[in-house]
N, C-alpha and C positions, 0 to 999 in steps of 0.2 A: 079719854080724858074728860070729867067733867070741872067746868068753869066752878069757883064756890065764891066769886064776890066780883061784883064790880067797884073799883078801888076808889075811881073818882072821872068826875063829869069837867070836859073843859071848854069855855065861854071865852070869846071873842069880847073887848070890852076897849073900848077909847081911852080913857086915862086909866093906864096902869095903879097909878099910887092912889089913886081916888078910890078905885075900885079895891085895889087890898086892903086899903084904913077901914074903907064900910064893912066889908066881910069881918074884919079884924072887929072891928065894934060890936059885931053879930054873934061875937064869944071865939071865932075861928083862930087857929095859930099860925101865922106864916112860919113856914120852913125853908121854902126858898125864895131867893127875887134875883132875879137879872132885867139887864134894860127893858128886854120884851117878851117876859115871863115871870109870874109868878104864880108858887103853888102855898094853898091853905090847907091846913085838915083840920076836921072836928071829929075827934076821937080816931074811929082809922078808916075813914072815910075824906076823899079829897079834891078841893077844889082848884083846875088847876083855869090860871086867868091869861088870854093870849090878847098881847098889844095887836096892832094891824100891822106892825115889824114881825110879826111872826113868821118862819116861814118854813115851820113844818106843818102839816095835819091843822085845818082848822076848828070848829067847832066838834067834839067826840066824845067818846066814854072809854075808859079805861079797865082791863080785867087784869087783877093783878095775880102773879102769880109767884109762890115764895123758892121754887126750883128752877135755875135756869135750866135746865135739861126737858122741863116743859114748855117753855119758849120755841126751843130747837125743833120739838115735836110738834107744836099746834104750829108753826110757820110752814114746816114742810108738808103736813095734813094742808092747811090750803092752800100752797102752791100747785099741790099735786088735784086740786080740787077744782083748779082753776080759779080760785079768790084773786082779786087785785091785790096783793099785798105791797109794802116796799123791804127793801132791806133792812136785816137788825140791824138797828146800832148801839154799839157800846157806849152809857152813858162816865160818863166824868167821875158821876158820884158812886159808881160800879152796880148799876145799874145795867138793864138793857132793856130794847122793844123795838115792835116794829108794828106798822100803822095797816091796816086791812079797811077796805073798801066793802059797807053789804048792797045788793042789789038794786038798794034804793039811794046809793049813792053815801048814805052817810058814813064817816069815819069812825073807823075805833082802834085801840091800841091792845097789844098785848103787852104788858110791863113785867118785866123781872125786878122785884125789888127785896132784896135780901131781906131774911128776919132778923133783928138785933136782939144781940145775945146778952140776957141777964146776967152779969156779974157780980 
């Protein structure tokens, strides 16, 4: 399996709404916000913004991938690797990921984010 994108970068940031209106001024689109998260994208690239309430994966990058069935497969490749990973989770918006640890500590995610169908 090769990676073909990393989807988006996520930052640690003290005021949630302060920090989305600047991005937002910066041309970006919010897509989504909750109390202690919000994510922006400029074109199909995304910024995702984490209050100090956060409390998954802090500062990371994200590879996204548009088959969940490649999710299943890069988790189990580094489980079996012995990667630090966590459990996928299924997200809300039918989504899914799970967060890997590389050797230098920093965090990154694997994201399943479905493609939307032109109609």
């Amino acid at each position: 399996m090769n990676l073909k994108r990393i989807g988006h970068v996520a930052i640690c940031v003290q005021d949630l709404d302060r920090a989305a209106a600047f991005y937002q001024n910066l041309g970006m689109e919010l897509v989504w916000k909750d109390p202690d998260w919000a994510y922006l994208k400029a074109g199909e690239d995304g910024l995702a913004l984490l209050s100090p309430n956060y409390e998954q994966a802090g500062p990371h990058f994200g590879f996204i991938f548009h088959d969940r069935a490649e999710v299943d497969v890069a988790y189990n490749r580094l489980k079996t690797a012995r990667v630090h990973v966590t459990h996928i989770h299924e997200h809300r918006d039918g989504t899914a990921s799970f967060y890997g640890r590389d050797p230098e500590g920093n965090w990154f995610e694997y994201l399943y984010e479905p493609v939307e169908s032109e109609e």
